[in-house]
Predicted model as a PDB file, atoms N, CA, C, CB and O in Angstrom, pLDDT in the B-factor column:
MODEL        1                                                                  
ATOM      1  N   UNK A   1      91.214  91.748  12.422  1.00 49.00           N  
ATOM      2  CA  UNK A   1      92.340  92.442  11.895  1.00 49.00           C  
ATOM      3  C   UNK A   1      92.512  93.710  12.723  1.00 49.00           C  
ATOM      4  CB  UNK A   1      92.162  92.748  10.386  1.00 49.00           C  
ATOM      5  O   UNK A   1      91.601  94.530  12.828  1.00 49.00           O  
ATOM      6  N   UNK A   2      93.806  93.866  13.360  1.00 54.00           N  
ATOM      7  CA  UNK A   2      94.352  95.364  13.531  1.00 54.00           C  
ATOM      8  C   UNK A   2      94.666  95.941  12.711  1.00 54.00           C  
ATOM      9  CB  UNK A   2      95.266  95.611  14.162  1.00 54.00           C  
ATOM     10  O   UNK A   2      95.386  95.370  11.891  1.00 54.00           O  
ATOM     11  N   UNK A   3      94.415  96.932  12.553  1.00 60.00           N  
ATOM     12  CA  UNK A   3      94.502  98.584  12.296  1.00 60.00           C  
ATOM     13  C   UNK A   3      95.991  99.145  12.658  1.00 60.00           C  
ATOM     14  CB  UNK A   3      93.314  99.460  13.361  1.00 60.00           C  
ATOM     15  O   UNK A   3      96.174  99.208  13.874  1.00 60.00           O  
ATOM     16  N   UNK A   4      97.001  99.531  11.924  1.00 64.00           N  
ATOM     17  CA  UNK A   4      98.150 100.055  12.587  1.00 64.00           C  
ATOM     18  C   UNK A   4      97.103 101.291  13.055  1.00 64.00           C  
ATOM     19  CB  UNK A   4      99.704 100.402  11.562  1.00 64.00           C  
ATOM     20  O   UNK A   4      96.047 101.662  12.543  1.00 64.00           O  
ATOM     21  N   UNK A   5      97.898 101.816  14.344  1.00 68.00           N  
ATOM     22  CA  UNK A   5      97.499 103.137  14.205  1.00 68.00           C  
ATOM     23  C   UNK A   5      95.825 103.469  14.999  1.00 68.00           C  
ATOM     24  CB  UNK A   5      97.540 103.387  12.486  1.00 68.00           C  
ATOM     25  O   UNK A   5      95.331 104.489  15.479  1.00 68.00           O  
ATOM     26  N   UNK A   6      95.440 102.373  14.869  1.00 65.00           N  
ATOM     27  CA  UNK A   6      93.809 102.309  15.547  1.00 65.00           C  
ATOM     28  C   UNK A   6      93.411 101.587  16.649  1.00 65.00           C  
ATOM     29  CB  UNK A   6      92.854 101.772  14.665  1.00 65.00           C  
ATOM     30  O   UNK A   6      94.015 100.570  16.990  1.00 65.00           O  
ATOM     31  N   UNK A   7      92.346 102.061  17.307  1.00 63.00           N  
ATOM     32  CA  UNK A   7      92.376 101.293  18.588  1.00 63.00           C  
ATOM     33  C   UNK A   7      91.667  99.853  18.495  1.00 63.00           C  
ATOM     34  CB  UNK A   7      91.660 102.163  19.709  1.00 63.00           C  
ATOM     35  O   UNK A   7      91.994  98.834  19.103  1.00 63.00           O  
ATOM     36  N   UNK A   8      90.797  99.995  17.739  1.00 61.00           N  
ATOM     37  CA  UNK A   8      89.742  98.857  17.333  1.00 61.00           C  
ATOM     38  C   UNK A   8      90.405  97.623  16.459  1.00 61.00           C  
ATOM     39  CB  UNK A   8      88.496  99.573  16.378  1.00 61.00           C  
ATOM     40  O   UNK A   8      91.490  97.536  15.883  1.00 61.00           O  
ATOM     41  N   UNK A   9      89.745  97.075  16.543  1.00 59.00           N  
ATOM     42  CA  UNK A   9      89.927  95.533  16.101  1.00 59.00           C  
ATOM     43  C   UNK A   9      88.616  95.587  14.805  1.00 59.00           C  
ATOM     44  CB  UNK A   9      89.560  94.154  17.724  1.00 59.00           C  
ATOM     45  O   UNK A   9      87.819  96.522  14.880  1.00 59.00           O  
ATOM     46  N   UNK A  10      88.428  94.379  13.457  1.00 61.00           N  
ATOM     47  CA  UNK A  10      87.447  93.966  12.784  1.00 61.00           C  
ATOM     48  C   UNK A  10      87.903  92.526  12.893  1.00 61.00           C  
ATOM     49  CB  UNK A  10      87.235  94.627  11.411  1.00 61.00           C  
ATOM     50  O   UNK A  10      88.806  91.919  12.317  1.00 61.00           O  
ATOM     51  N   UNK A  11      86.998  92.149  13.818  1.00 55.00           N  
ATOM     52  CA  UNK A  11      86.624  90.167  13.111  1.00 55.00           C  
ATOM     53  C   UNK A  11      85.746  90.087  12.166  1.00 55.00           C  
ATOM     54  CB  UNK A  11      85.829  88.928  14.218  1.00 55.00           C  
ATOM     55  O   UNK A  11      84.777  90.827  11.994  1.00 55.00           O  
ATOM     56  N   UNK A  12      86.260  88.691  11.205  1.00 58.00           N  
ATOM     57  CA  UNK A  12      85.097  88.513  10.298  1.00 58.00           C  
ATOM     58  C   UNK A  12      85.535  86.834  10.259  1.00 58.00           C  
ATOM     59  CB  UNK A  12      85.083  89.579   8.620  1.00 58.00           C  
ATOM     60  O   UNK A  12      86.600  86.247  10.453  1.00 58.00           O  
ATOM     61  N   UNK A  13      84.343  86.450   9.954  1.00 60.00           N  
ATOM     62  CA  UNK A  13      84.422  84.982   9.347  1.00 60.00           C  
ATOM     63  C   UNK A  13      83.236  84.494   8.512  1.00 60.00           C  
ATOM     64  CB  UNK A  13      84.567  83.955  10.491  1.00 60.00           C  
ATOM     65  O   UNK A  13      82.481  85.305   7.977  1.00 60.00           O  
ATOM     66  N   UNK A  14      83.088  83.321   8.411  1.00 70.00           N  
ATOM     67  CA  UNK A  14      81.344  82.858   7.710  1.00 70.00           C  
ATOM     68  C   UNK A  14      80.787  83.031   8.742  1.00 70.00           C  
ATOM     69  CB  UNK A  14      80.863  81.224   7.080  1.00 70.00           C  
ATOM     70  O   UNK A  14      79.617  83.046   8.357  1.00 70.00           O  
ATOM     71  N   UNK A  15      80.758  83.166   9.725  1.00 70.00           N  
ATOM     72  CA  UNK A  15      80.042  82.710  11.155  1.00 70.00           C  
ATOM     73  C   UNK A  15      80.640  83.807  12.176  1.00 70.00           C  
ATOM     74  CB  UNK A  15      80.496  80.934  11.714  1.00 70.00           C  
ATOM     75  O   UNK A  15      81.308  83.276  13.063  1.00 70.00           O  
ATOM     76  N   UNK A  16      80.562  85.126  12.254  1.00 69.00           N  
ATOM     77  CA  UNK A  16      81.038  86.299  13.032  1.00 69.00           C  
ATOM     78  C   UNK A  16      80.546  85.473  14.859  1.00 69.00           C  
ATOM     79  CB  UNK A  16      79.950  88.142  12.378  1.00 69.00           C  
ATOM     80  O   UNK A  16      81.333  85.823  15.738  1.00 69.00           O  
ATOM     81  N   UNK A  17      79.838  84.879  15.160  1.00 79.00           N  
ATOM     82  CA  UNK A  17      79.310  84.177  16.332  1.00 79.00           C  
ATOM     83  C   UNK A  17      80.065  83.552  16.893  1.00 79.00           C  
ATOM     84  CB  UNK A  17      78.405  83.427  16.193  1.00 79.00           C  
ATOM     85  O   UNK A  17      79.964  83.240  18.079  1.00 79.00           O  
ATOM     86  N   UNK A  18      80.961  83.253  16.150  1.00 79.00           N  
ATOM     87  CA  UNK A  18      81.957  81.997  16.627  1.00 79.00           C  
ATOM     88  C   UNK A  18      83.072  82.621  17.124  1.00 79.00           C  
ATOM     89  CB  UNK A  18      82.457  80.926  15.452  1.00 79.00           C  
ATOM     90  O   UNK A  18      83.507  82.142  18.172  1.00 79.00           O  
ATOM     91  N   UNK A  19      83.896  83.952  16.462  1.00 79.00           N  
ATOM     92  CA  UNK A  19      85.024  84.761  17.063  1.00 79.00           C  
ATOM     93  C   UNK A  19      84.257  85.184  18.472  1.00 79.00           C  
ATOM     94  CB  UNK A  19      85.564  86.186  16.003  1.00 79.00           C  
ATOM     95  O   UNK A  19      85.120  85.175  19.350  1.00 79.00           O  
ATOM     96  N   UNK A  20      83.299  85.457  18.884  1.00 80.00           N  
ATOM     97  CA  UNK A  20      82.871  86.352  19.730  1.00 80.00           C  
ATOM     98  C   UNK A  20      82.691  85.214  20.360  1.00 80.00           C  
ATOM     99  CB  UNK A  20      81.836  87.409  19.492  1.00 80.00           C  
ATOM    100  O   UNK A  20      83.521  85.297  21.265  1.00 80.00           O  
ATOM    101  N   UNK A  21      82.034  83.980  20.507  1.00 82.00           N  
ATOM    102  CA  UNK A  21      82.171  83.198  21.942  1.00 82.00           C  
ATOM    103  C   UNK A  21      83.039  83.036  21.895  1.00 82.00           C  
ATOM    104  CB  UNK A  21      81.621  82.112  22.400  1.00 82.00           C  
ATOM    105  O   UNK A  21      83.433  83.069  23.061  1.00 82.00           O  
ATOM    106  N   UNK A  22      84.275  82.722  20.917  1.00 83.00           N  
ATOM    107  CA  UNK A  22      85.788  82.542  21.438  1.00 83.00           C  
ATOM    108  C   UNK A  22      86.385  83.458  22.574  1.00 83.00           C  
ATOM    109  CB  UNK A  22      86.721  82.764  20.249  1.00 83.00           C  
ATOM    110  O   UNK A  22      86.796  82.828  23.549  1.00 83.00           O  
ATOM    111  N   UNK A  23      86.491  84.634  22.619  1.00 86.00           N  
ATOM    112  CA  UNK A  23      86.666  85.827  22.807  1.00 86.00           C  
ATOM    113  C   UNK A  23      85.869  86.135  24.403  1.00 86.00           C  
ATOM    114  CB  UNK A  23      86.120  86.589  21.464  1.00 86.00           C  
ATOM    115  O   UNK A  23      86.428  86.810  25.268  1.00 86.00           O  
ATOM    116  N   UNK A  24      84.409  85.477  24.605  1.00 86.00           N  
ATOM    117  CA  UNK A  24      83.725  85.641  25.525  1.00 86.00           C  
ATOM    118  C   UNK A  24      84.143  84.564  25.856  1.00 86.00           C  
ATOM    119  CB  UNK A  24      82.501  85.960  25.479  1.00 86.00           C  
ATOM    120  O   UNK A  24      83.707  84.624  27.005  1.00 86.00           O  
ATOM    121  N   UNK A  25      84.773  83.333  25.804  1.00 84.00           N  
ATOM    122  CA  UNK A  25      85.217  82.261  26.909  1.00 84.00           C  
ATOM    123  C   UNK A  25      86.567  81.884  27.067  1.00 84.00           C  
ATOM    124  CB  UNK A  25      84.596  81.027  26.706  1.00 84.00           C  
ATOM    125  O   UNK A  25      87.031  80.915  27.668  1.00 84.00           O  
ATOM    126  N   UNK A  26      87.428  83.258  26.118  1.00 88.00           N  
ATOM    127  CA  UNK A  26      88.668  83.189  26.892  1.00 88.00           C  
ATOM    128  C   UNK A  26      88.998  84.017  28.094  1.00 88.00           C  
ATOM    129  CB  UNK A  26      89.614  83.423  26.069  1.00 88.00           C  
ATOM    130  O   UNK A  26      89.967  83.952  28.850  1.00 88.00           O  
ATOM    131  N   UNK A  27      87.577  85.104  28.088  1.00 91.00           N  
ATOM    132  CA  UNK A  27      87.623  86.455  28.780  1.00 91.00           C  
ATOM    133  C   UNK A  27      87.162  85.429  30.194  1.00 91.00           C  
ATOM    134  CB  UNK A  27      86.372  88.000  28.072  1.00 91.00           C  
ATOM    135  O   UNK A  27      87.832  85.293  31.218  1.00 91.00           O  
ATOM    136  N   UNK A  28      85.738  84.742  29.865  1.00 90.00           N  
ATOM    137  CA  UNK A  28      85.420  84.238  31.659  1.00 90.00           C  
ATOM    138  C   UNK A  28      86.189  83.191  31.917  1.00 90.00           C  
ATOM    139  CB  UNK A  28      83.804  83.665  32.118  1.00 90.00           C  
ATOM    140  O   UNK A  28      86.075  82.919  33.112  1.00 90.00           O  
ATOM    141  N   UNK A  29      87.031  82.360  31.292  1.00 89.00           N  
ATOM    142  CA  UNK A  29      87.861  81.297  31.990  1.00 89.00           C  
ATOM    143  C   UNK A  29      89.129  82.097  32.536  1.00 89.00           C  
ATOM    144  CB  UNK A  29      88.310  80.009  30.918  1.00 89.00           C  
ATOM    145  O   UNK A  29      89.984  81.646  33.298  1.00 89.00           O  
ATOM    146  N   UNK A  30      89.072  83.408  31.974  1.00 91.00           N  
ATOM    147  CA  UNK A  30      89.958  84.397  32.667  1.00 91.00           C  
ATOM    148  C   UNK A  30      91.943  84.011  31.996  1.00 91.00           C  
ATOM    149  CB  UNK A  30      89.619  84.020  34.767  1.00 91.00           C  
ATOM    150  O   UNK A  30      92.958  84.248  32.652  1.00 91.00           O  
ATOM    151  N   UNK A  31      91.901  83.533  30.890  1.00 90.00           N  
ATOM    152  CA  UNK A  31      93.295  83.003  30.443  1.00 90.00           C  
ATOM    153  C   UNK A  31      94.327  84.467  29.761  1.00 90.00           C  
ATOM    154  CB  UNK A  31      92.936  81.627  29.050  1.00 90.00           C  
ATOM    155  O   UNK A  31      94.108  85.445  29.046  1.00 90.00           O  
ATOM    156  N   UNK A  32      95.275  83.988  30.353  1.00 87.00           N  
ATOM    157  CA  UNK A  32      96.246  85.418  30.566  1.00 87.00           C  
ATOM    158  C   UNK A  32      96.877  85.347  29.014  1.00 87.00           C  
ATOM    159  CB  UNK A  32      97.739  85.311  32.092  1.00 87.00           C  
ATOM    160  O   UNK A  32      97.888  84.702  28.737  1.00 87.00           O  
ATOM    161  N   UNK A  33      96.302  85.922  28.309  1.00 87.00           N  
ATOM    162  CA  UNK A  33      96.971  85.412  26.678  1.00 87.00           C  
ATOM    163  C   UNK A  33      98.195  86.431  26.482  1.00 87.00           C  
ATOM    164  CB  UNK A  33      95.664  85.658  25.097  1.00 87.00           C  
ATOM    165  O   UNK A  33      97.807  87.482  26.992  1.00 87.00           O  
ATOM    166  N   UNK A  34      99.572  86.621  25.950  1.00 81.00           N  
ATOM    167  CA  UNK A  34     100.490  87.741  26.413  1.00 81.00           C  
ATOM    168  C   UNK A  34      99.738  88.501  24.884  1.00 81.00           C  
ATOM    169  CB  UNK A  34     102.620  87.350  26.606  1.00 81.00           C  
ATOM    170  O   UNK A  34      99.253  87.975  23.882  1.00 81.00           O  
ATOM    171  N   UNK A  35      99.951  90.161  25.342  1.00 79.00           N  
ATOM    172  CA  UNK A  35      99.332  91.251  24.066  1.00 79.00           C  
ATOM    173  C   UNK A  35     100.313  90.833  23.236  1.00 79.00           C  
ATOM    174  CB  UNK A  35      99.288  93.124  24.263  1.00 79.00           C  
ATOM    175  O   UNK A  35     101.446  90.502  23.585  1.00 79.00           O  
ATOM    176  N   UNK A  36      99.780  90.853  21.885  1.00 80.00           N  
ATOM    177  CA  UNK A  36     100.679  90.808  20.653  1.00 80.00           C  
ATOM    178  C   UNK A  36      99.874  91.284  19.605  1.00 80.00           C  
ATOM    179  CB  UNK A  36     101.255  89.400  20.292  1.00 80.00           C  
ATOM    180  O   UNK A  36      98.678  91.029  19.740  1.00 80.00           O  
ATOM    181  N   UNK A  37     100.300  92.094  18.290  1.00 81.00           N  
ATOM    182  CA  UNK A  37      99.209  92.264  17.441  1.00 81.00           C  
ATOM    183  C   UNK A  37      98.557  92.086  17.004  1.00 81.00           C  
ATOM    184  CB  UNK A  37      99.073  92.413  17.018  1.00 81.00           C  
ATOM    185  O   UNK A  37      97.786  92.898  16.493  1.00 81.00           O  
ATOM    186  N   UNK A  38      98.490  90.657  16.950  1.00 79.00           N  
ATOM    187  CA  UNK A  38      97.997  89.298  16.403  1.00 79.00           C  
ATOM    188  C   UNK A  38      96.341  89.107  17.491  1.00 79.00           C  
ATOM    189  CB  UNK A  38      99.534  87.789  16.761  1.00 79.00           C  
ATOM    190  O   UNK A  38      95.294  88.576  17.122  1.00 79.00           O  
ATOM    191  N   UNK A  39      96.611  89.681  18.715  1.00 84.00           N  
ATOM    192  CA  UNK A  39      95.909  89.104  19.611  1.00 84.00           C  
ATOM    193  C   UNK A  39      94.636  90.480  19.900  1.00 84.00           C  
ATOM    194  CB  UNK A  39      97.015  88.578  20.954  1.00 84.00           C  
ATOM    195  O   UNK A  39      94.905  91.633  20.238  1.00 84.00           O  
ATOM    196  N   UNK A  40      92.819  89.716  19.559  1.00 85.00           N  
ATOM    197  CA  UNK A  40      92.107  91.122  20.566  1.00 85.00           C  
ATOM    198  C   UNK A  40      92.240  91.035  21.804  1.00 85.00           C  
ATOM    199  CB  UNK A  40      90.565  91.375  20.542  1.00 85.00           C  
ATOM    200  O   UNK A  40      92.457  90.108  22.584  1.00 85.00           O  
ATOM    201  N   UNK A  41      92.065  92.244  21.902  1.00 85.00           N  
ATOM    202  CA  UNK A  41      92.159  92.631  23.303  1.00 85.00           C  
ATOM    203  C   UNK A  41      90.930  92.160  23.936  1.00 85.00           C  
ATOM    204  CB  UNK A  41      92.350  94.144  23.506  1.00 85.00           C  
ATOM    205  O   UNK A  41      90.046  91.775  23.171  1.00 85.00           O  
ATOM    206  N   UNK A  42      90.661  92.111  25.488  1.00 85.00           N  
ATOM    207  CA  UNK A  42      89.557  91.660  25.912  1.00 85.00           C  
ATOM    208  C   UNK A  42      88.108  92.209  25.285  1.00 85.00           C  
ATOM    209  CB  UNK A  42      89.685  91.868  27.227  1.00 85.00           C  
ATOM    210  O   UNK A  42      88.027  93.016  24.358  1.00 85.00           O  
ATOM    211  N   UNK A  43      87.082  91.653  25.927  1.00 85.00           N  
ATOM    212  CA  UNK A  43      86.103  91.969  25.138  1.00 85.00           C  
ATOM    213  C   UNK A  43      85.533  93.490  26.472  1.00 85.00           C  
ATOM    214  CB  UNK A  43      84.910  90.303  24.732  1.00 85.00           C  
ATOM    215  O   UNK A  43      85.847  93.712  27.642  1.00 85.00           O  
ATOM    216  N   UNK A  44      84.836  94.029  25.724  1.00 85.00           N  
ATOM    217  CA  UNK A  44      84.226  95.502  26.414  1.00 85.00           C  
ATOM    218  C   UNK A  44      83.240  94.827  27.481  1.00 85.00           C  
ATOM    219  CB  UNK A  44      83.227  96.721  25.143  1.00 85.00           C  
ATOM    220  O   UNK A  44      82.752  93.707  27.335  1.00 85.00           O  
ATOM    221  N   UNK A  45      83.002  95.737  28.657  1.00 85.00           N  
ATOM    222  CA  UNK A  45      81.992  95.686  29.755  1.00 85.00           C  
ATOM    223  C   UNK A  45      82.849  94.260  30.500  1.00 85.00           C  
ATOM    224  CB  UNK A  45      80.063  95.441  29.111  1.00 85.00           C  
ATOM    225  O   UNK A  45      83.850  93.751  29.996  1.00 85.00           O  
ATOM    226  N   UNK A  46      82.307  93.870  31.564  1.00 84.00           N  
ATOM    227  CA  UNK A  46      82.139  92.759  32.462  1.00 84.00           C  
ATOM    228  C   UNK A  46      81.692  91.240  32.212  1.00 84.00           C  
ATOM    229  CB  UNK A  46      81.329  93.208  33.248  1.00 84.00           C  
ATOM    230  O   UNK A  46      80.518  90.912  32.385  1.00 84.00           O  
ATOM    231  N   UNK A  47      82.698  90.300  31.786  1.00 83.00           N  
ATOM    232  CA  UNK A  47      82.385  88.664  32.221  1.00 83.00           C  
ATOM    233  C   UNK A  47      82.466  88.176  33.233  1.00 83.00           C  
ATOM    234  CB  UNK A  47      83.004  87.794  31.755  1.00 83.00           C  
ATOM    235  O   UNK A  47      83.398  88.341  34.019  1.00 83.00           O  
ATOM    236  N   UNK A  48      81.487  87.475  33.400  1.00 89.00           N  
ATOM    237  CA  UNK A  48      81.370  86.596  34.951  1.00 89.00           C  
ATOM    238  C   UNK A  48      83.069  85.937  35.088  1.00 89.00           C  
ATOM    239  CB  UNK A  48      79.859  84.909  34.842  1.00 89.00           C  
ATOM    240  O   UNK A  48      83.702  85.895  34.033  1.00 89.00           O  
ATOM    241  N   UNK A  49      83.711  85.479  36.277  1.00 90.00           N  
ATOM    242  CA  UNK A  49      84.651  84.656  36.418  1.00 90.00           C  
ATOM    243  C   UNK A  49      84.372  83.690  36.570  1.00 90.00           C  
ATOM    244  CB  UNK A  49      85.329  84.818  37.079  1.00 90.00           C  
ATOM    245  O   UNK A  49      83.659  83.330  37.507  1.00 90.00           O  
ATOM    246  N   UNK A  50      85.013  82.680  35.380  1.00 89.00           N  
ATOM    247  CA  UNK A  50      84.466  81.005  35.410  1.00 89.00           C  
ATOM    248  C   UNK A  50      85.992  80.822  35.281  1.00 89.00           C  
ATOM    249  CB  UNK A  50      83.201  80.166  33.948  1.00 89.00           C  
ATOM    250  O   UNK A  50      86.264  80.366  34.170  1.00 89.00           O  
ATOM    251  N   UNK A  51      87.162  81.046  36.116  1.00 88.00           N  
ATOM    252  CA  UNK A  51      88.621  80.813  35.810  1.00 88.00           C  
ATOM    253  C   UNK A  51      88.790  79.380  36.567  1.00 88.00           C  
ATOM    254  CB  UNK A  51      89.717  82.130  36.423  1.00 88.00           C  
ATOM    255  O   UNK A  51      89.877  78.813  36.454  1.00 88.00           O  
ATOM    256  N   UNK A  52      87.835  78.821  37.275  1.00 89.00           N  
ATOM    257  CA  UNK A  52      88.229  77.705  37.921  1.00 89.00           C  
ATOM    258  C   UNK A  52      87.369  76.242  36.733  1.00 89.00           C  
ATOM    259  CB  UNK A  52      87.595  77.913  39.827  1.00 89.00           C  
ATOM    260  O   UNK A  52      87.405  75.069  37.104  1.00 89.00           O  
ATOM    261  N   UNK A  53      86.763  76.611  35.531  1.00 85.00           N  
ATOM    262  CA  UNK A  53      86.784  76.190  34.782  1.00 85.00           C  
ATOM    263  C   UNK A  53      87.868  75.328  34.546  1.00 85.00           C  
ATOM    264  CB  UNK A  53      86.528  76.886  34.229  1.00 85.00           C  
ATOM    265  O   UNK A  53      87.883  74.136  34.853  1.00 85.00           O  
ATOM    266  N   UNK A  54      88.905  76.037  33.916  1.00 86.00           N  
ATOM    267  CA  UNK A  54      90.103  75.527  33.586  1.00 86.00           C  
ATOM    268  C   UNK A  54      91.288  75.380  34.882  1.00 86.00           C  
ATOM    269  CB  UNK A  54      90.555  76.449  32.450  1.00 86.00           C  
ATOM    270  O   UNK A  54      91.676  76.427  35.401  1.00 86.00           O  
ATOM    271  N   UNK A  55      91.792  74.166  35.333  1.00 88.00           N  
ATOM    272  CA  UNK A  55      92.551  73.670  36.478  1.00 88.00           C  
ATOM    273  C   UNK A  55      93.790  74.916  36.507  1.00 88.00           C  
ATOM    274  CB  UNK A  55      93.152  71.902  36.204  1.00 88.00           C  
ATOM    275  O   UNK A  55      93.912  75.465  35.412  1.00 88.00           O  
ATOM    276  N   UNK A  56      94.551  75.342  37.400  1.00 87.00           N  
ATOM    277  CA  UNK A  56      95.289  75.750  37.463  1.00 87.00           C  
ATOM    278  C   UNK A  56      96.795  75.462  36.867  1.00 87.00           C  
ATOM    279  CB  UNK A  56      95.025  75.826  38.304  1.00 87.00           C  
ATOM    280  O   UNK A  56      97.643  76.210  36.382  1.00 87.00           O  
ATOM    281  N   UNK A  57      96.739  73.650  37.185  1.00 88.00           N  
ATOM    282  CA  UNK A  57      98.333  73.328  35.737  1.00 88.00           C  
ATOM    283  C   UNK A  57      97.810  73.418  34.405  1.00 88.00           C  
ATOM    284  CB  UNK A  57      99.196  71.418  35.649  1.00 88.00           C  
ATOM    285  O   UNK A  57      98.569  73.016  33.523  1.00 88.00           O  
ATOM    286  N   UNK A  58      97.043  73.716  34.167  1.00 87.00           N  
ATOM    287  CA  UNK A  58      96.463  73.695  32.724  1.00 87.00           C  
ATOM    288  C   UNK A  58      96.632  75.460  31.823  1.00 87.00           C  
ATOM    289  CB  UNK A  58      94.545  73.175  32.985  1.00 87.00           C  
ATOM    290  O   UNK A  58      96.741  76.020  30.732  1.00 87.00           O  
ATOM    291  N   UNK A  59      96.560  75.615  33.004  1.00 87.00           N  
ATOM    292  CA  UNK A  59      95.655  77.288  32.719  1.00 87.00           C  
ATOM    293  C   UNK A  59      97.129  77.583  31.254  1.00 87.00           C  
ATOM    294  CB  UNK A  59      95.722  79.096  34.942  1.00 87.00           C  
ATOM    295  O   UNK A  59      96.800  77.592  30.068  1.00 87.00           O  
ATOM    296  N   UNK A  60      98.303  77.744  31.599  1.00 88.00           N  
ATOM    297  CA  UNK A  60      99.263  77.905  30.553  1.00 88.00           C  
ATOM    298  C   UNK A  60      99.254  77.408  29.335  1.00 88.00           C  
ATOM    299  CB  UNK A  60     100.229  77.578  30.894  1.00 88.00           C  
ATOM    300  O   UNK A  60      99.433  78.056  28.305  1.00 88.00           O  
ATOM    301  N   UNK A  61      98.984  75.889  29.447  1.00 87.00           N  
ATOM    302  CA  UNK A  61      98.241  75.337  28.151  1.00 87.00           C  
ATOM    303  C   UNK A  61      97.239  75.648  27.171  1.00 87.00           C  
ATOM    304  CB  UNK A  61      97.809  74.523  28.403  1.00 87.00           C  
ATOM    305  O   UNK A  61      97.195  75.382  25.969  1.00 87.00           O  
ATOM    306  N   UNK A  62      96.518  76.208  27.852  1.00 86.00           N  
ATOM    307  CA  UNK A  62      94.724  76.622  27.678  1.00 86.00           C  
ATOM    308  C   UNK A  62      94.902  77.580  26.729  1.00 86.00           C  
ATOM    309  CB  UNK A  62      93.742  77.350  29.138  1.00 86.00           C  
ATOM    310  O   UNK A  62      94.452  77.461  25.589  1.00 86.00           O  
ATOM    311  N   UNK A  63      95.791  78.930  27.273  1.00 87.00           N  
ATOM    312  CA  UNK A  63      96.273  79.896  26.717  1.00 87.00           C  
ATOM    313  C   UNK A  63      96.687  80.066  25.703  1.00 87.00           C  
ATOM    314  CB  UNK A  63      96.838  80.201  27.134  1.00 87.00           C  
ATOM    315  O   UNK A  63      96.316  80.898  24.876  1.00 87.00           O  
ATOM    316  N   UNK A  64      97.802  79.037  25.598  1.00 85.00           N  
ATOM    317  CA  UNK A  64      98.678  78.662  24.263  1.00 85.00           C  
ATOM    318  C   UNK A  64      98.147  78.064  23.154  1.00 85.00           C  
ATOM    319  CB  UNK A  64      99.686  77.792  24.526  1.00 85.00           C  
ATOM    320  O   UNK A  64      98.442  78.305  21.983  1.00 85.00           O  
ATOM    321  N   UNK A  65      97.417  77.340  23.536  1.00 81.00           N  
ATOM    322  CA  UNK A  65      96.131  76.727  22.348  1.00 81.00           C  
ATOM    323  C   UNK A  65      95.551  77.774  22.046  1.00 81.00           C  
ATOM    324  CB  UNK A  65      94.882  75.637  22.828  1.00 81.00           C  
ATOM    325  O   UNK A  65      96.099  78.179  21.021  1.00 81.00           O  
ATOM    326  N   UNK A  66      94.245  78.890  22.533  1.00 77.00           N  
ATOM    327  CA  UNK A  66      94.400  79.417  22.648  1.00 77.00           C  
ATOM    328  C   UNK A  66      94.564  80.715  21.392  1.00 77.00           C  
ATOM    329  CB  UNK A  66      94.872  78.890  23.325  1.00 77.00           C  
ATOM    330  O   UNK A  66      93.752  81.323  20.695  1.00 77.00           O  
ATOM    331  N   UNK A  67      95.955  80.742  21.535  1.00 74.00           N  
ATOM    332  CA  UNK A  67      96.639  81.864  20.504  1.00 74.00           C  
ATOM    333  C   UNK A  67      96.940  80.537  19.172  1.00 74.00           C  
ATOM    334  CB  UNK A  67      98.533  82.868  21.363  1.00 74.00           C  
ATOM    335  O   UNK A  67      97.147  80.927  18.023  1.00 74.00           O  
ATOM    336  N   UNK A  68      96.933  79.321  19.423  1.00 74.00           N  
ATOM    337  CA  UNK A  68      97.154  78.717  17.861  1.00 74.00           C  
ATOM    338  C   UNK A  68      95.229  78.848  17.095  1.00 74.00           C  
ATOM    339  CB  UNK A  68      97.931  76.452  18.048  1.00 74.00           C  
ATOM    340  O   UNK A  68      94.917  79.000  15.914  1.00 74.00           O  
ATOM    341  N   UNK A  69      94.460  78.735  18.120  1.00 69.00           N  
ATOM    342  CA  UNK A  69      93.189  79.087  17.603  1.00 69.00           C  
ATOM    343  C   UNK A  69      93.190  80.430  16.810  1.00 69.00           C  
ATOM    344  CB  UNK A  69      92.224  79.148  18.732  1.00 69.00           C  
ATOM    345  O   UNK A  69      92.149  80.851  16.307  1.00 69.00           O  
TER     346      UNK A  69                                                      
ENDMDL                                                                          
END                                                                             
């Protein structure tokens, strides 16, 4: 959840583990998600680049799923 007004983000779920590899393998497949409020922002410090993970005609797809996740 955003915060009007705040810089930070709170995830929660049954399983807090699961937002955060989400989050850590949208950051190293490197997928360009567009900002919206809805959306965290990348994760803090440095992920390896694994962007060739995901094919290049795909990469738009990837994304878009993605934000329905």
């Amino acid at each position: 959840m955003h915060l009007a007004g705040k810089p930070s983000w709170r995830l929660s779920t049954n399983s807090p583990e699961q937002l955060h590899i989400a989050l850590y393998l949208r950051d190293r497949a490197r997928l360009v998600i567009p900002p919206a409020p809805e959306v965290p922002p990348a994760l803090t410090g440095t992920t390896p680049d694994h962007s060739a993970v995901v094919p290049a005609e795909l990469r738009a797809e990837a994304a878009a799923q993605w934000l329905v996740w």
